[in-house]
N, C-alpha and C positions, 0 to 999 in steps of 0.2 A: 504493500500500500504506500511504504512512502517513498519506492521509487515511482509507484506511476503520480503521486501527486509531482513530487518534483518533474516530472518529464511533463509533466501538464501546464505547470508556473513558467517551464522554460520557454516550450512551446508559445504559448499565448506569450509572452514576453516577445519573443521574438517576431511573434504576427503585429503582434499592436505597433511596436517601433518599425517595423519592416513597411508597413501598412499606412503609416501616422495616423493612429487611433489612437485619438488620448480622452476623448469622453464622445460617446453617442447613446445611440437611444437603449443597448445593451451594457454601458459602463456607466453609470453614473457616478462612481470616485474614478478621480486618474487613471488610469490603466498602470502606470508605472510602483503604484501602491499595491496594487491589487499582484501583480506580478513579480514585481521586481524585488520591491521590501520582505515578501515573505523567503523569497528566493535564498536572498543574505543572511536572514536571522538563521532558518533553519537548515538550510543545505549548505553553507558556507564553507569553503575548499580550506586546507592547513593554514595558519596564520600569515599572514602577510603584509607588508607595509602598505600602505596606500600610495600609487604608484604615478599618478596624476595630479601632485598639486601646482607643477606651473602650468598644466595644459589647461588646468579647471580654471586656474587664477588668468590666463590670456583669454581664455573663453568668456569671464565674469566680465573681466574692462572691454572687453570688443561689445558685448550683448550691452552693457551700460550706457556705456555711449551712441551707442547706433538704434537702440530701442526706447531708451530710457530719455536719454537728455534729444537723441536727434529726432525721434519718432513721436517720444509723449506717449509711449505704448506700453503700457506697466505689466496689461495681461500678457503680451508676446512677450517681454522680457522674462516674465517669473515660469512661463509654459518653457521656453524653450531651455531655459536655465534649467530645469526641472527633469527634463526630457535628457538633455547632455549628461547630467549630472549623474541620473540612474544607471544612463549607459557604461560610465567609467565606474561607479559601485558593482553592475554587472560584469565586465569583464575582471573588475581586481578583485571583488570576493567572491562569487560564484567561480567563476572560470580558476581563477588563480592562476597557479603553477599547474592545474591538472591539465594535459597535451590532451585525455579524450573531451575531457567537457570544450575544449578551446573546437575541436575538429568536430563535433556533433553542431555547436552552437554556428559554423560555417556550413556544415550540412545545412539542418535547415533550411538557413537564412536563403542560401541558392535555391532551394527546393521550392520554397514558399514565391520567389521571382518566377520562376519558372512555369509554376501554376499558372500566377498572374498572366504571362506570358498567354500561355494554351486558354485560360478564360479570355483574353482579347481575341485569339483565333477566332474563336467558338462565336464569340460578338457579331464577327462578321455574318455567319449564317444564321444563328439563333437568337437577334438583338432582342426581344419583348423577353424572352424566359432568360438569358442570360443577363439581360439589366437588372430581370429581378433576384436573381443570381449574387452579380455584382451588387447592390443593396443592402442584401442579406449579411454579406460576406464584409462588409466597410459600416455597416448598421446606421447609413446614412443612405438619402434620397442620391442617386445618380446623375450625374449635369450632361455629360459628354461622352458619344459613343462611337465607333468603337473602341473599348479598351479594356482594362484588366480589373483589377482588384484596387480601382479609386476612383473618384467620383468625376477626374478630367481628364482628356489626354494630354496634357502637360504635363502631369503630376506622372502617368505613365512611364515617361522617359527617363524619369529618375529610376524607375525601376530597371527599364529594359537596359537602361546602357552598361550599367553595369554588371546585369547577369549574363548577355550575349558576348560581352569581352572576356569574365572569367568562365567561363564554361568554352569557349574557341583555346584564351592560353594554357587552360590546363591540359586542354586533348594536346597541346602543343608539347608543353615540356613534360606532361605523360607519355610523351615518347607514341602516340597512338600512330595506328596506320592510315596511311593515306587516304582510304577511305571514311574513316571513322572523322577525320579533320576537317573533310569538304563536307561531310554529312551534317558537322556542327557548323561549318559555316554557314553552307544553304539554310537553315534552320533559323541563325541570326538573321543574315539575309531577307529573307519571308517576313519575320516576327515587326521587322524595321520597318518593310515596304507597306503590311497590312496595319502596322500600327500607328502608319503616320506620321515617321519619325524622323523630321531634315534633322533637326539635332543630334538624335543619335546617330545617323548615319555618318553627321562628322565626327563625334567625339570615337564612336566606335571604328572608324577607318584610320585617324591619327595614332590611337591608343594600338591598332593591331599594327600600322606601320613603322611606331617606334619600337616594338615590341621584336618585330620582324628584324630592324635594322641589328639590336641588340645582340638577340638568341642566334641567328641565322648569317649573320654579320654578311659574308661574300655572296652569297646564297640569295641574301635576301633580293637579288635585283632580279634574279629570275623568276622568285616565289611572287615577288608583286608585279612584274611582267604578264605572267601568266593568270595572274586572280583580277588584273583591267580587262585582258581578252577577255575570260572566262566571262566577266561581270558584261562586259560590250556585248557579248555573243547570246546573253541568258537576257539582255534589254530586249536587242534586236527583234531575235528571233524568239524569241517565248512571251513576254511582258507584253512589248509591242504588240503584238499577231495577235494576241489573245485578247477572250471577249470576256473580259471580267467585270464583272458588275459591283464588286463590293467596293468600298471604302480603302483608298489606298496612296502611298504617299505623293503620284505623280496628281492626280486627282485633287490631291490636298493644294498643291502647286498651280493649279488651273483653277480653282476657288479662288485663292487668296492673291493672284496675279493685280495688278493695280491694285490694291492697298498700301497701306504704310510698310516700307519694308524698315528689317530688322535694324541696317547700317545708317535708315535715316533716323530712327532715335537713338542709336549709338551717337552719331553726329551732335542731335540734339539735346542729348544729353552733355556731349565734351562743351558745348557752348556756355552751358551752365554752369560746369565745373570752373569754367576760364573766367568768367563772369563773381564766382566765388572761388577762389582757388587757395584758402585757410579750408575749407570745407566749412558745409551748410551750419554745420554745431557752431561755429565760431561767429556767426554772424544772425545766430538768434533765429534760423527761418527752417521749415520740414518743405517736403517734396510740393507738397500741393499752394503750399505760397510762391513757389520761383516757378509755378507748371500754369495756370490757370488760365493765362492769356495764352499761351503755347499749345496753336489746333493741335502738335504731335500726341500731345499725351492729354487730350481729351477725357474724361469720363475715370482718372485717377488711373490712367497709363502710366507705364514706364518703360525704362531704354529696355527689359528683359535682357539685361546683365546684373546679375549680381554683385558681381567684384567692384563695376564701374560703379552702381550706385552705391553699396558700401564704402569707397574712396568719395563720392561725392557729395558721403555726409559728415565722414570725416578728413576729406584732405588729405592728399599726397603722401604729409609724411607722415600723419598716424594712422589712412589707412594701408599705406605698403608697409609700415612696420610693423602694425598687427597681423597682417596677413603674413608677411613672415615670419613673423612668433608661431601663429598657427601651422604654418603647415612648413615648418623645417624640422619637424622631429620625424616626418612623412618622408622629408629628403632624404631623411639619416638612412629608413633601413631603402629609400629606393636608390640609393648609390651602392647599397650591396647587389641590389636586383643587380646594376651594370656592371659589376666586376663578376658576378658568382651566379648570375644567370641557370647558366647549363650546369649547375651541379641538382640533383636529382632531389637532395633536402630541402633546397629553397624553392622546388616548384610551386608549396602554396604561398610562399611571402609572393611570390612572382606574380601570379593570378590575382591576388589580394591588390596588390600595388597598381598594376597596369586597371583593372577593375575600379580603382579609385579615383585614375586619373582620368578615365572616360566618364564616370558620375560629375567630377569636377571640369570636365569641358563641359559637359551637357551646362552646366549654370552659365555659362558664357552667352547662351540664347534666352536663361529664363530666369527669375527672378528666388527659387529655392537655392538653397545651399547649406552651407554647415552649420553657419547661427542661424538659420528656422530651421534648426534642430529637424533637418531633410533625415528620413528613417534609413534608408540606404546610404548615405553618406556617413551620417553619426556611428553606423553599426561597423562599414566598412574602417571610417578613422580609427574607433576605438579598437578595431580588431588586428590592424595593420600594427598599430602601437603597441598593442600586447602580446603580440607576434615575437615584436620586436623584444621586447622588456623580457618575454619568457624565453626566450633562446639567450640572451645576454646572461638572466639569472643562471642559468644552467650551465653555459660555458665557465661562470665564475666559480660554482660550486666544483665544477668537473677538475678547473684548474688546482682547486685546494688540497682537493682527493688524490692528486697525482702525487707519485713518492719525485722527491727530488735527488738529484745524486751528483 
């Protein structure tokens, strides 16, 4: 019994942040109470220091400033503070030092994208029972179809991008067969095309190209040579020719032709930044007081960049140096990805790493990221980080154990 409670706490823990369900019409407390707190009291892995206080303290002053003093938004601040916070209590007492609970809690999380994944498929032929499907499953009303396991297809692509890059590098440096690797590609492929995805389709092409360049180093000019043919050959003559009727990314592209595009509120956003270049916190004002007369961002629009608009409410050099605080402990273990790639141990930091960096392209198009505590982003940072911490603690212990002579 109290393995299956725990495998139950885990489970839902892992859906609700994977998912971003933090209260609907089946949670009324937090979701992270309900899962995560009981998680620690009772299952709690060997003792352990707490492993995260400059990440949680760079996380606190980025959320402060950019929610609190630049937004005036006390609920986003205390949710996502709340959300982060559980994440790093999960990974350092739950998971700990224990390598299967870390490798279960990656299972999963992959499995649960995955799903999402197949329920978008499924969207396209069966939208009325798989909306109510999708509904059931987010325990909230549906806005946008087709897609997975949330209620927009924006919010989709946090999911897909990075479960179709780690599920392609792992077949990779799983060493799998040829066939088993094109099987996983067509599969991204499809999931991208059906789901609507320009964004994913960049972040997921960059992230397998630098990946490519890396792993396959000489290799790699033929491997991408042949995967443009391939892709030119499978437009052509299959996409093109064919009489497909469902909902799909070229179609998305013929909708939204003559609209605002993405690079004209990037633009119009750099204007604003130039126009304040202390950042917006310094000069007393939020988004919608410098936006208002601005046809681009109409109706409480934004440039759908993240980064940019986090620098544009704080300013060049407190938002590039928080960003760097953030995510340089990220660099630390993806510079071992580029030396120690091809060694057979690091195939999941590998998958984990390039998987984070296609979630974190995707935000370059839309407006989630780290600090709105995004479930696939927050689950991947903390997991990539205790990756990292639990292979360090192990090498130090191993060093001690060793006789010296």
């Amino acid at each position: 019994m109290r393995k299956v409670v725990m495998l139950a706490l885990m489970l839902l823990f892992i859906y609700t942040l994977t998912f971003d369900i933090f209260m609907n019409r089946f949670f009324r407390i937090p979701t992270p109470i309900l899962t995560c707190i009981p998680l620690i009291i009772f299952f709690k892995d060997k003792s352990v220091a707490f492993l995260y206080k400059k990440e949680i303290i760079v996380l606190t002053i980025s959320l402060i400033l950019y929610y609190f003093i630049g937004s005036n938004n006390l609920n986003a601040l205390s949710i996502n503070l709340f959300v982060l916070t559980t994440a790093a209590l999960y990974f350092n007492y739950y998971v700990g030092l224990n390598p299967n609970r870390f490798k279960k809690s990656i299972l999963y999380f992959i499995a649960f994208l995955l799903f999402s994944a197949i329920i978008m498929l499924l969207n396209q032929f069966l939208g009325v029972r798989i909306n109510s499907l999708r509904s059931l499953l987010i325990g909230a009303p549906v806005r946008q179809s087709p897609s997975g396991i949330t209620a927009t297809i924006f919010n989709f692509g946090y999911q897909l991008a990075p479960v179709v890059t780690f599920i392609f590098i792992y077949a990779c440096t799983q060493k799998k067969n040829l066939i088993v690797i094109m099987s996983v590609f067509l599969f991204s492929i499809i999931c991208i095309y059906f789901g609507l995805q320009r964004s994913v389709l960049v972040s997921f092409g960059v992230s397998v190209l630098v990946f490519s360049l890396i792993y396959y180093r000489f290799k790699s000019v033929i491997i991408i040579l042949f995967a443009l043919v391939a892709a030119f050959a499978l437009y052509t003559y299959v996409i093109k020719t064919a009489d497909i009727q469902q909902d799909n990314i070229l179609a998305k592209n013929e909708r939204t032709e003559g609209g605002g595009s993405r690079a004209g509120l990037v633009t119009e956003n750099l204007k604003i930044l130039t126009d304040h270049p202390f950042g917006l916190i310094f000069y007393g004002k939020n988004w919608e007081e410098v936006t208002y007369r601005n046809p681009a961002f109409r109706g409480g629009l934004t440039s759908h960049n993240a980064y940019l608009m986090f620098i544009t409410y704080l300013g060049p050099f407190f938002g590039i140096g928080l960003l760097f605080l953030l995510y340089y402990p990220i660099w630390r273990s993806f510079k071992k990805v580029l030396y120690y790639s091809r060694e057979p141990e690091n195939a999941l930091l590998v998958s984990l790493c390039f998987s984070f960096l296609a979630v974190s392209l995707n935000a370059l198009f839309h407006n989630a990221w780290l600090l709105n505590a995004n479930g696939p982003t927050v689950f991947l940072y903390f997991g990539i980080l205790h990756l990292g911490k639990q292979l360090s603690i192990e090498q130090t212990a191993q060093a001690e154990t060793e006789p010296n002579f």
